[in-house]
C-alpha positions as CSV (number, residue, x, y, z in Angstrom):
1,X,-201.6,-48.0,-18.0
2,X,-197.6,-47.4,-18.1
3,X,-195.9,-46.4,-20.5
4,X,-193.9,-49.4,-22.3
5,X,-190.2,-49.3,-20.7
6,X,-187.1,-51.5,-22.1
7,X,-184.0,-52.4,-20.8
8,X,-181.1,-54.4,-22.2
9,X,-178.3,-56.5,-20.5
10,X,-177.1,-59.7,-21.0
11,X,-179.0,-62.5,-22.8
12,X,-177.9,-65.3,-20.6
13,X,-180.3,-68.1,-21.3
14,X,-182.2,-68.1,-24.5
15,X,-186.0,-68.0,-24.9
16,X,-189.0,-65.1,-24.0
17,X,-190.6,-65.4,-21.4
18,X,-194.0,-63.3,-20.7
19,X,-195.6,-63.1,-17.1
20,X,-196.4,-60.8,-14.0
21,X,-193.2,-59.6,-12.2
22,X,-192.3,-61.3,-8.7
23,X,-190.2,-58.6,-7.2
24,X,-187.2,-59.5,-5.2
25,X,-185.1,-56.7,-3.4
26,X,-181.6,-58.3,-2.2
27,X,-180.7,-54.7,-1.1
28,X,-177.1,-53.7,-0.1
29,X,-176.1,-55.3,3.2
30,X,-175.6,-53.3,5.8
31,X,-172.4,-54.4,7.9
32,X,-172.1,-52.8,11.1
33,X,-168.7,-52.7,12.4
34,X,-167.5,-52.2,15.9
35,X,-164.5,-52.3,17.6
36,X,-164.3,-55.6,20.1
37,X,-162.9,-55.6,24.0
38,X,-159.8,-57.8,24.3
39,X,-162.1,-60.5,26.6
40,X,-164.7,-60.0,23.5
41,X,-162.6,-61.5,20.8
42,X,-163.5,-65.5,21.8
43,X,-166.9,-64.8,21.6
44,X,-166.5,-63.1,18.4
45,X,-165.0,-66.2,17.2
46,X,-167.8,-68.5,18.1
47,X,-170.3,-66.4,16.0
48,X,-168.5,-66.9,12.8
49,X,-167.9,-69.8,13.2
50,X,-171.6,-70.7,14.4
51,X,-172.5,-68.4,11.2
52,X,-170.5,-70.3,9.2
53,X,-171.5,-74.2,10.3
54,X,-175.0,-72.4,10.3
55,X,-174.2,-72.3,6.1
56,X,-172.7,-75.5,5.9
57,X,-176.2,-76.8,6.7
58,X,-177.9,-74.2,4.0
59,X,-175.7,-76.0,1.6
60,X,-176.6,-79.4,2.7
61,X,-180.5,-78.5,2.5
62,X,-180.0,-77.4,-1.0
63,X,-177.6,-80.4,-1.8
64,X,-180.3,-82.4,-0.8
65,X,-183.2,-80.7,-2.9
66,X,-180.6,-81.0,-6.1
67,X,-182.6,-84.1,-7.0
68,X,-185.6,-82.9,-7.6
69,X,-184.3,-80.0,-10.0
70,X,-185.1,-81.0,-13.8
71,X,-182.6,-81.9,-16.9
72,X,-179.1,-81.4,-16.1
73,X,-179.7,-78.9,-13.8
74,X,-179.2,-81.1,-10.9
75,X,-175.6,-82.1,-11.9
76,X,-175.3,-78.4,-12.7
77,X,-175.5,-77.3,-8.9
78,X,-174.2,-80.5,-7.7
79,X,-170.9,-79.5,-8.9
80,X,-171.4,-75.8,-7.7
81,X,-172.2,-76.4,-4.4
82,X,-169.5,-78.7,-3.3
83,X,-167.1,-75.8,-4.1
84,X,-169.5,-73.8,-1.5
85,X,-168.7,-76.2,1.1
86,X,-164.8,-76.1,0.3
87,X,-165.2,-71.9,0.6
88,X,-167.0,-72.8,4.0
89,X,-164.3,-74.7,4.6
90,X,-160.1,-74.3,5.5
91,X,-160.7,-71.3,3.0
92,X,-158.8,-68.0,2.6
93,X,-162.1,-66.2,3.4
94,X,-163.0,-68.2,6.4
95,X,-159.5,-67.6,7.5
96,X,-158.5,-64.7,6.9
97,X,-162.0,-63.3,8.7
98,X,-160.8,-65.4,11.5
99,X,-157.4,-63.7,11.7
100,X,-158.9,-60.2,11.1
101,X,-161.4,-60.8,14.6
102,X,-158.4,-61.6,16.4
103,X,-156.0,-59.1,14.8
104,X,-158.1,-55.8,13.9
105,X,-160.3,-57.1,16.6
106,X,-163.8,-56.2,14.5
107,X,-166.8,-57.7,14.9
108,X,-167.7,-60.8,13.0
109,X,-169.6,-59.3,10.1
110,X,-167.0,-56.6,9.6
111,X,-164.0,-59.2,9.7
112,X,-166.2,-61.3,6.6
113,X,-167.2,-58.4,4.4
114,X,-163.1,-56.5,4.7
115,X,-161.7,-60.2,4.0
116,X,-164.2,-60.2,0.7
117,X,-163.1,-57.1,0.0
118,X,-159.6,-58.0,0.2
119,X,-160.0,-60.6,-2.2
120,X,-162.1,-58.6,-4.7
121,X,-158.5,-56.4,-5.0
122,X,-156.5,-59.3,-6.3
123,X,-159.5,-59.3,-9.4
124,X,-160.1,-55.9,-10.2
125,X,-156.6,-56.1,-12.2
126,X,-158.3,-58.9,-14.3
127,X,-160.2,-57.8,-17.2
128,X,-161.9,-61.5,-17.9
129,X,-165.6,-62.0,-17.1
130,X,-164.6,-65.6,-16.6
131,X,-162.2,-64.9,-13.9
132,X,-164.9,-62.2,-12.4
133,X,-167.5,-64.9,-12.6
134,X,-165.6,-66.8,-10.0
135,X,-165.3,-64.1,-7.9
136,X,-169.2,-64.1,-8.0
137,X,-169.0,-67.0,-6.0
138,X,-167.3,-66.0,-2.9
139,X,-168.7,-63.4,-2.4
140,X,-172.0,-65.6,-2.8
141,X,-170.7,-67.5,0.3
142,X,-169.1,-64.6,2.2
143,X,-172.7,-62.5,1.8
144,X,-174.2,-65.7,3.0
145,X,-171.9,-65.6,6.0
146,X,-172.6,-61.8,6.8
147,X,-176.8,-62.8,6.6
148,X,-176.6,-65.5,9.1
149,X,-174.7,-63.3,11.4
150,X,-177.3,-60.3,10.5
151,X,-180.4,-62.7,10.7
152,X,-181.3,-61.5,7.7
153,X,-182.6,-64.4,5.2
154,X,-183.8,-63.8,1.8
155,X,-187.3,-64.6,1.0
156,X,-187.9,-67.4,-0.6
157,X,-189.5,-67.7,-4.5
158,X,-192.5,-70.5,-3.1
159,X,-194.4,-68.2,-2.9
160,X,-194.4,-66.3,-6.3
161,X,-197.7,-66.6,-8.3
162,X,-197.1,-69.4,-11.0
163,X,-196.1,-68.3,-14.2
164,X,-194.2,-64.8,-12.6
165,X,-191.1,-63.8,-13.6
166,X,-188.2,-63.2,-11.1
167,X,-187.5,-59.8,-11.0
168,X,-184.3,-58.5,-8.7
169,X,-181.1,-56.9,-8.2
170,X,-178.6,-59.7,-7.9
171,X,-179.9,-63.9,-8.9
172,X,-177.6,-66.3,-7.5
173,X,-176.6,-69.8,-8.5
174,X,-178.4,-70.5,-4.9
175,X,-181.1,-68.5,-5.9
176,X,-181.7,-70.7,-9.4
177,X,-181.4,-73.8,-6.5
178,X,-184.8,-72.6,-5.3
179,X,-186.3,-71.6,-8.7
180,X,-188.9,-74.7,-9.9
181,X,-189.4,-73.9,-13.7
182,X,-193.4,-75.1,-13.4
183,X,-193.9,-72.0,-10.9
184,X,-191.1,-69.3,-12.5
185,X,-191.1,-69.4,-16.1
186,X,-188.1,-66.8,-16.5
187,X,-185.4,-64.1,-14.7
188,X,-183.8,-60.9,-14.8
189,X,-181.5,-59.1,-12.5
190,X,-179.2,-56.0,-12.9
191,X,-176.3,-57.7,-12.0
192,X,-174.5,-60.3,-13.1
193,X,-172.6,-62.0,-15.9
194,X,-172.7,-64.7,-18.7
195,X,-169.9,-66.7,-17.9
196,X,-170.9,-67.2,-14.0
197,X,-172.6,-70.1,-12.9
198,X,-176.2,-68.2,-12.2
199,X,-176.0,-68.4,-16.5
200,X,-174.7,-71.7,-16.4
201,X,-177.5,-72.7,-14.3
202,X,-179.9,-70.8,-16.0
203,X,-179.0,-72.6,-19.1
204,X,-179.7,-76.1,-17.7
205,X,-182.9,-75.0,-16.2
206,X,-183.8,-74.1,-19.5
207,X,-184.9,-70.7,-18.0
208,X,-185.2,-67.7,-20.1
209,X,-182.9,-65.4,-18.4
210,X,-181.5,-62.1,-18.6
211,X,-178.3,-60.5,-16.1
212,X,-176.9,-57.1,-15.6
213,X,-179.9,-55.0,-16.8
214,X,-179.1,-51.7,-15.2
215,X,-181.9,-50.0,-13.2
216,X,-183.6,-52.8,-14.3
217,X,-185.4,-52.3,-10.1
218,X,-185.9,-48.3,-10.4
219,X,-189.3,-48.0,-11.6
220,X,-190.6,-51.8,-11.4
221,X,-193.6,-53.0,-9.2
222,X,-194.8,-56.4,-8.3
223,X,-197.7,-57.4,-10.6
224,X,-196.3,-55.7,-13.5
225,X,-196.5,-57.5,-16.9
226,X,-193.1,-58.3,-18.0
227,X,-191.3,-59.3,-21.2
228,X,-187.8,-61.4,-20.7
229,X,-185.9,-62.0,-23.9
230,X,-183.1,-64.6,-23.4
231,X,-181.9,-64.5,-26.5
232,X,-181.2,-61.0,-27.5
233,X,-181.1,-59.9,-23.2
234,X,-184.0,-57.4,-23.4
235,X,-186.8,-56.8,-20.5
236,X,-189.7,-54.8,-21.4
237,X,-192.0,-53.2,-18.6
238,X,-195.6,-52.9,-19.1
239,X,-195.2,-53.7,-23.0
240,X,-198.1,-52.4,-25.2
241,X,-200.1,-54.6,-27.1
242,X,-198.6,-55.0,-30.2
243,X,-195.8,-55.6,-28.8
244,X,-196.9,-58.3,-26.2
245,X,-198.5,-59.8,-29.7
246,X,-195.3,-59.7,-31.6
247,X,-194.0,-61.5,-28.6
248,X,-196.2,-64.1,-28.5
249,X,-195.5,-65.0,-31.9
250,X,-192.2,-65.4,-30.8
251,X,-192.4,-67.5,-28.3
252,X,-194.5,-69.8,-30.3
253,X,-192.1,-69.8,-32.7
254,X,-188.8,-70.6,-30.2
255,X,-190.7,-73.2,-28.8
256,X,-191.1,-74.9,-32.1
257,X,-187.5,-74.6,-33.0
258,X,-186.4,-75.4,-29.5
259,X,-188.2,-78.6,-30.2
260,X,-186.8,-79.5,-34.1
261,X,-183.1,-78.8,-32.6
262,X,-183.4,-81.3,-30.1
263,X,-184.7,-84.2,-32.5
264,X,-180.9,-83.5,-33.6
265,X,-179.1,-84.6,-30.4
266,X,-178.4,-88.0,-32.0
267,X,-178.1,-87.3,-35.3
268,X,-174.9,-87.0,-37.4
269,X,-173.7,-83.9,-38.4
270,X,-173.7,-84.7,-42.4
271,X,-174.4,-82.2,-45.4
272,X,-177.2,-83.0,-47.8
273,X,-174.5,-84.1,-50.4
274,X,-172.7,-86.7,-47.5
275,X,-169.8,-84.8,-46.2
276,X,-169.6,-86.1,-42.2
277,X,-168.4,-83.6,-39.9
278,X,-167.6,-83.6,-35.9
279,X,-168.8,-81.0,-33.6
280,X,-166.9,-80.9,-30.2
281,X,-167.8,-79.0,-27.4
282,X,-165.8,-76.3,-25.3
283,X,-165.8,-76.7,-21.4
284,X,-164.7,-74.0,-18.9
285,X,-165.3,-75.6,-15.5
286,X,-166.7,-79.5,-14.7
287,X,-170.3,-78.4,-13.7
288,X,-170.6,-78.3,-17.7
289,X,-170.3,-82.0,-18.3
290,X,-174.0,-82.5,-18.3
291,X,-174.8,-79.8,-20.5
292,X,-172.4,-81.3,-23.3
293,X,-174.3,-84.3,-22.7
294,X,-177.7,-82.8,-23.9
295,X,-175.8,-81.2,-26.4
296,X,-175.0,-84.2,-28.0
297,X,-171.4,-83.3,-28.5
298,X,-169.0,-86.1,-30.0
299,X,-166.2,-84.7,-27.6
300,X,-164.8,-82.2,-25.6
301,X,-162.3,-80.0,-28.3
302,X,-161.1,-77.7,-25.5
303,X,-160.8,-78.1,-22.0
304,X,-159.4,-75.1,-20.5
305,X,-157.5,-75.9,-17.7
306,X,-156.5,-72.4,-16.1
307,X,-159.8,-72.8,-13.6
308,X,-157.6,-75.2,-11.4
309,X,-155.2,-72.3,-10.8
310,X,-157.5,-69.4,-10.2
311,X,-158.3,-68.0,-6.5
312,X,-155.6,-70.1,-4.8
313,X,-152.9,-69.9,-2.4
314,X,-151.2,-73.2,-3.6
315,X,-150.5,-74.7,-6.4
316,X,-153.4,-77.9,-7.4
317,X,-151.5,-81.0,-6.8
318,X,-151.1,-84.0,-9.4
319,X,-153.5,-86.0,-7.8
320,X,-156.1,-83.2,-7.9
321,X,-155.8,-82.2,-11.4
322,X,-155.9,-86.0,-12.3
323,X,-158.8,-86.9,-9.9
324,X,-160.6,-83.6,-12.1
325,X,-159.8,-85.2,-15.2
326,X,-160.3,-88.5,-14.6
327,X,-163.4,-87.7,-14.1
328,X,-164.3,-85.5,-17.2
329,X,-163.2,-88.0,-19.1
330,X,-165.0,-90.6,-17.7
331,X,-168.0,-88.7,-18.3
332,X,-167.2,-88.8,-22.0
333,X,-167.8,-92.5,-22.1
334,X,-165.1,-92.7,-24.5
335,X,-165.4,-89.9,-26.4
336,X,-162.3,-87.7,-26.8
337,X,-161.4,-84.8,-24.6
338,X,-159.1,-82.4,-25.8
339,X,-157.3,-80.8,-22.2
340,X,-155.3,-77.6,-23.4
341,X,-152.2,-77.0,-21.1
342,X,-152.3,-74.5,-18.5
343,X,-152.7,-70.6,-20.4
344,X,-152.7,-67.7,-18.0
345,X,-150.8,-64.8,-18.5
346,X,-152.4,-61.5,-19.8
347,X,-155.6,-61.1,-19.1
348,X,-155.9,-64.2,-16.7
349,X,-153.4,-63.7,-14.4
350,X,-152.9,-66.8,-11.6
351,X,-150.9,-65.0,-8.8
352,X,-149.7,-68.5,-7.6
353,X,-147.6,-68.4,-11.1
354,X,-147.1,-64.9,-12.5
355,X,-146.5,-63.0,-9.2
356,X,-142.9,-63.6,-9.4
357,X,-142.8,-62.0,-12.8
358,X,-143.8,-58.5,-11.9
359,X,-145.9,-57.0,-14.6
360,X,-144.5,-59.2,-17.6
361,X,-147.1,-61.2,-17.9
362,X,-149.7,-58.5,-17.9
363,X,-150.1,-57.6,-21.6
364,X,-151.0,-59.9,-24.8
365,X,-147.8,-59.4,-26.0
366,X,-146.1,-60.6,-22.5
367,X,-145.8,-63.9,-21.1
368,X,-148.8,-66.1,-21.7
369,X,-149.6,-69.9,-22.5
370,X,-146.8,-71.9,-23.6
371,X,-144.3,-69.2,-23.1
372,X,-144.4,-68.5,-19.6
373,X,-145.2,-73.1,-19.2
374,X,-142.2,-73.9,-20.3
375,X,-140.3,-71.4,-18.1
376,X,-142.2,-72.5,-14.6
377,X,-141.6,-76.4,-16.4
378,X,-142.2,-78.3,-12.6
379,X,-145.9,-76.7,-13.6
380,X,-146.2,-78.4,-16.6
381,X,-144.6,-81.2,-16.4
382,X,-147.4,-82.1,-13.2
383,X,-150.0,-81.1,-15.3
384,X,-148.7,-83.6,-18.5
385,X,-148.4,-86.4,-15.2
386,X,-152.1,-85.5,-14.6
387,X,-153.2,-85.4,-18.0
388,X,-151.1,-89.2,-18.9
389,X,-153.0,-90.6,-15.7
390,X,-156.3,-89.6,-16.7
391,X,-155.1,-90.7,-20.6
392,X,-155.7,-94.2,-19.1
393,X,-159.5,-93.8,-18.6
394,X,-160.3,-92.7,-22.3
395,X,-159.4,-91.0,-24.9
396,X,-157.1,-87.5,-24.5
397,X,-155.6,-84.8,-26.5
398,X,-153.2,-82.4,-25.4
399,X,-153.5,-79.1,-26.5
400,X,-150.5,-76.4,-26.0
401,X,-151.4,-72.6,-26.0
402,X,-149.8,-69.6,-27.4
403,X,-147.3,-71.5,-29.9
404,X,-145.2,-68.9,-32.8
405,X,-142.2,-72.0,-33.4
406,X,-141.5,-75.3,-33.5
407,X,-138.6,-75.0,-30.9
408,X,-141.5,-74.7,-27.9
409,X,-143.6,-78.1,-29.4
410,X,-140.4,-80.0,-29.1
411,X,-139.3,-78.6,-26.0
412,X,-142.9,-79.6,-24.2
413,X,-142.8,-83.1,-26.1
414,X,-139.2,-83.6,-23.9
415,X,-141.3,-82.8,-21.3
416,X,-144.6,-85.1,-22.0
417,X,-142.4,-88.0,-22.4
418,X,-140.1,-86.6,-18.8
419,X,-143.4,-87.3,-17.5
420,X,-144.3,-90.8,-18.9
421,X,-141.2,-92.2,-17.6
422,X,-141.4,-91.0,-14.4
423,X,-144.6,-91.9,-14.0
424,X,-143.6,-95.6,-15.1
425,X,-141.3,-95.8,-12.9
426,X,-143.9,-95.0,-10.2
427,X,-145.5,-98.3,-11.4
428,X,-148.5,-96.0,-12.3
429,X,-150.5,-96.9,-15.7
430,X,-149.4,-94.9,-18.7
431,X,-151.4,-95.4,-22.2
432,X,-148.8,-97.4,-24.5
433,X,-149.0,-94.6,-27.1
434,X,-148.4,-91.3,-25.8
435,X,-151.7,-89.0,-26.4
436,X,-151.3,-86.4,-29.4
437,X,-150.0,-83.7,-28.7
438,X,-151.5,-80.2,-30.8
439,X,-151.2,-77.0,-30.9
440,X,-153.3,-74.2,-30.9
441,X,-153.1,-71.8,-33.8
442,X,-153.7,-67.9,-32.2
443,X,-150.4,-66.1,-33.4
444,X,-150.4,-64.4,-37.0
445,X,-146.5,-66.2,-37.1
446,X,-147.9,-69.8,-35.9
447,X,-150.6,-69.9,-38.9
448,X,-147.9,-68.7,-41.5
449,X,-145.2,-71.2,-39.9
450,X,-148.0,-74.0,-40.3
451,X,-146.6,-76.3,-42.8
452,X,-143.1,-76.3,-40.1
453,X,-145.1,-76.4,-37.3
454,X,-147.2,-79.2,-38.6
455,X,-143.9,-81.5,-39.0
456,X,-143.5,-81.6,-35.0
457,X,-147.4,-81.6,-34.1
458,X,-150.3,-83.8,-33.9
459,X,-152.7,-82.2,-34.7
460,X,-153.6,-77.8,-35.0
461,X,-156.8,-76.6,-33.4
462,X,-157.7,-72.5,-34.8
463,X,-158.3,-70.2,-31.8
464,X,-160.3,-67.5,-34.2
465,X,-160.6,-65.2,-31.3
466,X,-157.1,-64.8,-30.3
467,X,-155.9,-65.1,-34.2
468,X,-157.9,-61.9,-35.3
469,X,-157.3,-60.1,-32.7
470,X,-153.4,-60.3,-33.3
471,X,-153.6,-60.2,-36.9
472,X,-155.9,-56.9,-36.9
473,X,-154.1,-55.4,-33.5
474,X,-157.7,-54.7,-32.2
475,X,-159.0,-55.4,-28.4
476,X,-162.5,-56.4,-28.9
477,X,-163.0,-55.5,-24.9
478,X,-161.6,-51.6,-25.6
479,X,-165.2,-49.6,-27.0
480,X,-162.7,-47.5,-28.8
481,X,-161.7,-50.4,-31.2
482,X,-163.8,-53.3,-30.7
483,X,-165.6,-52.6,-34.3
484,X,-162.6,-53.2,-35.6
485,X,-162.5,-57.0,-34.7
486,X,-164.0,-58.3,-37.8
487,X,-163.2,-62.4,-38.2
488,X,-164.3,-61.6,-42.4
489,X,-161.4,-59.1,-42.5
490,X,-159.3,-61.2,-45.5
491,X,-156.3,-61.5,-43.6
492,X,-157.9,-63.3,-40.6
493,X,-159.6,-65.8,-43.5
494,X,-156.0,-66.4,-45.3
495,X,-154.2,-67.2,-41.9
496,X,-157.2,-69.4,-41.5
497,X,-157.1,-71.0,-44.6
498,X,-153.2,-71.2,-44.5
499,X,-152.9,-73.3,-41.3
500,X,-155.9,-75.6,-42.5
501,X,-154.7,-76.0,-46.0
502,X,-150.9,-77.0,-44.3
503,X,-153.1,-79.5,-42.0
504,X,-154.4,-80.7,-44.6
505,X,-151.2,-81.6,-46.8
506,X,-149.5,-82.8,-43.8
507,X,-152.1,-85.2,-42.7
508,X,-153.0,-84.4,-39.8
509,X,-156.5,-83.3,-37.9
510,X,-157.2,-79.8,-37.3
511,X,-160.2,-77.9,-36.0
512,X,-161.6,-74.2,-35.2
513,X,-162.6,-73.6,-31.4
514,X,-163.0,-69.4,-31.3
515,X,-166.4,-68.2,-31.3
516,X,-166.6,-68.8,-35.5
517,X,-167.2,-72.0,-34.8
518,X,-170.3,-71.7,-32.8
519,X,-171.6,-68.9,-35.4
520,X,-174.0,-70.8,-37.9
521,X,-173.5,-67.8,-40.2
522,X,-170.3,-68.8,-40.6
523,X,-170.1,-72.5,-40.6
524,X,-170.5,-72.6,-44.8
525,X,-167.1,-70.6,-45.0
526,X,-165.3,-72.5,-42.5
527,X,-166.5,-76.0,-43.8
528,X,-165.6,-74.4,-47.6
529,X,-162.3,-73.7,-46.3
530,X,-161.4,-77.7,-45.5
531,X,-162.6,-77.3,-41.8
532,X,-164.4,-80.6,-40.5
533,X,-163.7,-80.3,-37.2
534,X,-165.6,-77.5,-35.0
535,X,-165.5,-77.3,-31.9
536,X,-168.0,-74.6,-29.5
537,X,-169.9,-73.8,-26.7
538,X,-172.4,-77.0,-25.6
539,X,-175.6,-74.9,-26.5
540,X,-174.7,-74.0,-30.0
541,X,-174.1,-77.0,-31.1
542,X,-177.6,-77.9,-32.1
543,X,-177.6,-74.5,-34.3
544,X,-174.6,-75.4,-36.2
545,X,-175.4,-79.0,-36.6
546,X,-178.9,-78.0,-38.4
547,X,-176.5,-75.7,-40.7
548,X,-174.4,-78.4,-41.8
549,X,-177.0,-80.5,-42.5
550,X,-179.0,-78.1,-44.7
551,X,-176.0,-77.1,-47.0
552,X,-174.2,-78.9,-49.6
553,X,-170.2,-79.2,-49.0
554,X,-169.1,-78.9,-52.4
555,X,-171.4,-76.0,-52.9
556,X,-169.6,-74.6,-49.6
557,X,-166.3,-75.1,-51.7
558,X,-166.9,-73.2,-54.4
559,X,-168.6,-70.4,-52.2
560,X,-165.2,-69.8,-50.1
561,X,-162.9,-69.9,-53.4
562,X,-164.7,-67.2,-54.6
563,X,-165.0,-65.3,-51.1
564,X,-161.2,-65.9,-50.9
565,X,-161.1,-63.9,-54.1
566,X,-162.4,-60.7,-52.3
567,X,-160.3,-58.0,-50.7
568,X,-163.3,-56.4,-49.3
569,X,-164.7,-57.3,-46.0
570,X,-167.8,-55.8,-47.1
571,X,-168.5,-57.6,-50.1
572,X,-167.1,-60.7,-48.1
573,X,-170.1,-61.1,-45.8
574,X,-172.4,-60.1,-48.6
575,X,-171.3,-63.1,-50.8
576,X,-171.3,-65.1,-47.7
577,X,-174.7,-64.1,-46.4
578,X,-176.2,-64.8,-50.1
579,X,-174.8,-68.4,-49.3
580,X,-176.7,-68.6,-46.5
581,X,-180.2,-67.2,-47.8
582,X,-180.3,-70.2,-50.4
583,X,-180.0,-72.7,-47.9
């Protein structure tokens, strides 16, 4: 028997998985490329765009089998796969692999993979795994492109043993289409990322899954027993048998909890002594909705908007940005969705905006969020129009990035209410009270000018990701520093309890939205600190929900007075940690 062999990546989808290995090898493509004859290039034309309608109807086909997927999953790809058919469409690949037949004169296949590689350039600049993850995607429909023109299919996963686990280089969102949970039970790949839609997918399917497991394929064979942890992103090869034991156990045991946490769903999230609290959910891209649904979220607390700018030529129109929000909100059946305003800069550069700024927007410190918004203001001021119209089909809060003074909340309330009136005088609906209009709290400056900034706000929602990484100078993305990002460090828990404590006294709602918020280790502090508002990613809302409800508020209290105390980040998560142990 082998030896027991692990490998870590990403823990994409939660849950363990144990099976025989179904080996799938994608393989690089191989793209010939040829130089074409004048009186070739017409015919060279035809094939692509052959090779292209050819994927069109791929699409459809799995369009058509999106009913039949389980849970939310269907939704999930529904939403994926129209934005296929749009790339297949009056795209820049398509197009620019039209131009390159006829102006480099190179053969189809070449034309597709140069104009993906063209592309990839105006993303290597971005250090986001968000903005990556949607690079994922064309190339997803540009490798599709190159295999119908190579006649070279992937093999399907109908025929995989039941009960096998998916074992390959590269999983697609397409791939996941074809998966049927009775027959696969979980994935692995060496590529990919958590915040693509293969994870996003994975998640609905409820699919333990683990991506970007490097030389995860070297010394794997079909038939092999395999491990997938989900949770922590491990894959064990050949695993002994204590360890397939231990394993078990495990998977028993997730199982159990899996099924407690969704007996939660519709329950309030209350504390033992009666404290109510609200858990909102945080949404990156529309294909979410149905996830927040099974969540059992009471709202969407941020809605990042940037995704409408990302990858394009031209700037999203009102109508689109509306027709998008409409819809979201709609979805939340009167719930309230909280759409923050458009925040690129930095490390999410939209070249539509920021190209005409040079490098000024390429560094934290540059222009980002509401800074760079107010000076491109036609931007805004469409985006409020789209926001106000889709105000009319629910509730909506609008959320403003990046603020350090009171000067830029006024200047964008001008704008809001610009918007209004030119939107009445459109004769299109407008809600008869303006929605509120927040802030974000992410600068060191912002959460020590609270008690000003709360005089021109509506409400203040806590970005904890953005705050201690300006308060502690630390990029948690640089290996050289990244220990250093530490959301316990007392000066990141006094900037937090500053802005809620000036929230508080001024009356108005606040909430926490960075990654704290979806940490049940931390929920005690946070709800100690005043905090009744959380808002997180869909899936860890159960998690948190179960925290709240085993812990005592007042108890909570007392714990983060005395935490607030320390000047050690040490003895900080220590006392904190205790806290938790008792519940």
């Amino acid at each position: 028997m082998s030896a027991e062999r692990e490998y870590h990546g990403l823990g994409v989808a939660p849950g363990v998985a144990i099976g025989v290995a179904y080996v799938r090898e994608t393989g690089g493509l191989e793209v010939p490329e040829r130089k074409l004859r004048k009186m070739e290039v017409p015919d060279e034309e035809l094939r692509l765009e052959k090779a292209v309608e050819l994927a069109r109807r791929q699409i459809r086909r799995l369009q058509n089998r999106t009913g039949n997927l389980p849970g939310t999953a269907s939704e999930e790809l529904g939403f994926l796969l129209d934005a296929y058919q749009q790339m297949l469409g009056d795209s820049r690949l398509v197009r620019g692999a039209q131009a390159r037949i006829v102006d480099e004169r190179v053969n189809a296949e070449a034309a597709v993979q140069h104009e993906i590689a063209s592309i990839a350039e105006t993303f290597q600049a971005m250090d986001d795994a968000y903005i990556a993850a949607r690079f994922d995607d064309i190339r997803e429909v540009g490798n599709r492109i190159i295999r119908n023109l190579t006649r070279k299919p992937l093999r399907a996963f109908s025929t995989a043993p039941k009960g096998s686990l998916v074992i390959t280089d590269q999983l697609t969102p397409a791939d996941m289409a074809q998966i049927d949970p009775a027959l696969i039970a979980g994935a692995a790949s060496s590529l990919g990322g958590a915040e693509g839609h293969t994870a996003i997918m994975a998640r609905a399917l409820g699919l333990p899954t683990v991506l970007g497991a490097p030389d995860l394929m070297t010394q794997i064979h079909p038939g092999d027993a395999v491990i997938i942890d989900g949770t922590v992103g491990r894959v064990i090869l050949t695993p002994s048998e204590k360890t397939l034991r231990a394993y078990q156990q495990r998977r028993d045991k997730l199982r159990r909890e899996s099924r407690r946490l969704s007996r939660l769903r519709n329950l309030p999230a209350r504390s033992r002594d009666g404290s109510n609290f609200v858990l909102h959910a945080n949404v990156d891209l529309p294909m979410e909705m149905p996830i927040v649904a099974q969540a059992g979220a009471e709202g969407i607390g941020l809605l990042r908007s940037e995704f409408l700018y990302m990858n394009r030529e031209t700037l999203p129109t009102e109508d689109e940005q509306y027709a998008i929000f409409r819809d979201m909100v709609e979805a939340m059946q009167g719930l309230p969705v909280t759409i923050r305003s458009l925040d690129v800069g930095a490390d999410k550069p939209a070249d539509v905006i920021t190209s005409a700024f040079g490098t000024t927007e390429s560094t934290t410190l540059g222009l980002r969020g509401i800074r760079l918004a107010l000076i491109e203001s036609d931007i805004l001021e469409t985006q409020f129009r789209a926001m106000l119209r889709a105000a009319s089909h629910g509730p909506v809060r609008i959320l403003l990035p990046m603020v350090s003074n009171t000067s830029e909340v006024m200047k964008a309330r001008e704008l809001l209410q610009k918007a209004a009136k030119r939107l009445k005088r459109r004769k299109i609906a407008v809600p008869d009270s303006l929605p509120p209009l927040g802030i974000m709290i992410e600068v060191p400056g912002a959460a020590l000018a609270a008690d000003a900034l709360a005089r021109d706000s509506d409400f203040f929602a806590i970005g904890s990701n953005d705050l201690t990484m300006y308060t502690l100078a630390t990029d948690r993305a640089n290996e050289h520093v990244a220990h250093l990002f530490n959301p316990l460090h007392p000066a990141v828990l006094r900037l937090i309890q500053f802005a809620t404590s000036a929230a508080l006294r001024a009356r108005i709602p606040i909430s926490i939205c960075g990654e704290m918020a979806g940490e049940p280790r931390y929920a005690a502090l946070l709800v100690g600190l005043g905090l009744r508002e959380l808002s997180m990613s869909p899936a860890s809302i159960p998690r948190v929900k179960q925290r709240i409800r085993e812990m005592d508020a007042l108890a909570a209290a007392t714990r983060a007075n005395l935490i607030m105390d320390q000047t050690d980040s040490g003895r900080i998560a220590t006392l904190l940690d205790d806290f938790n142990a008792l519940a």
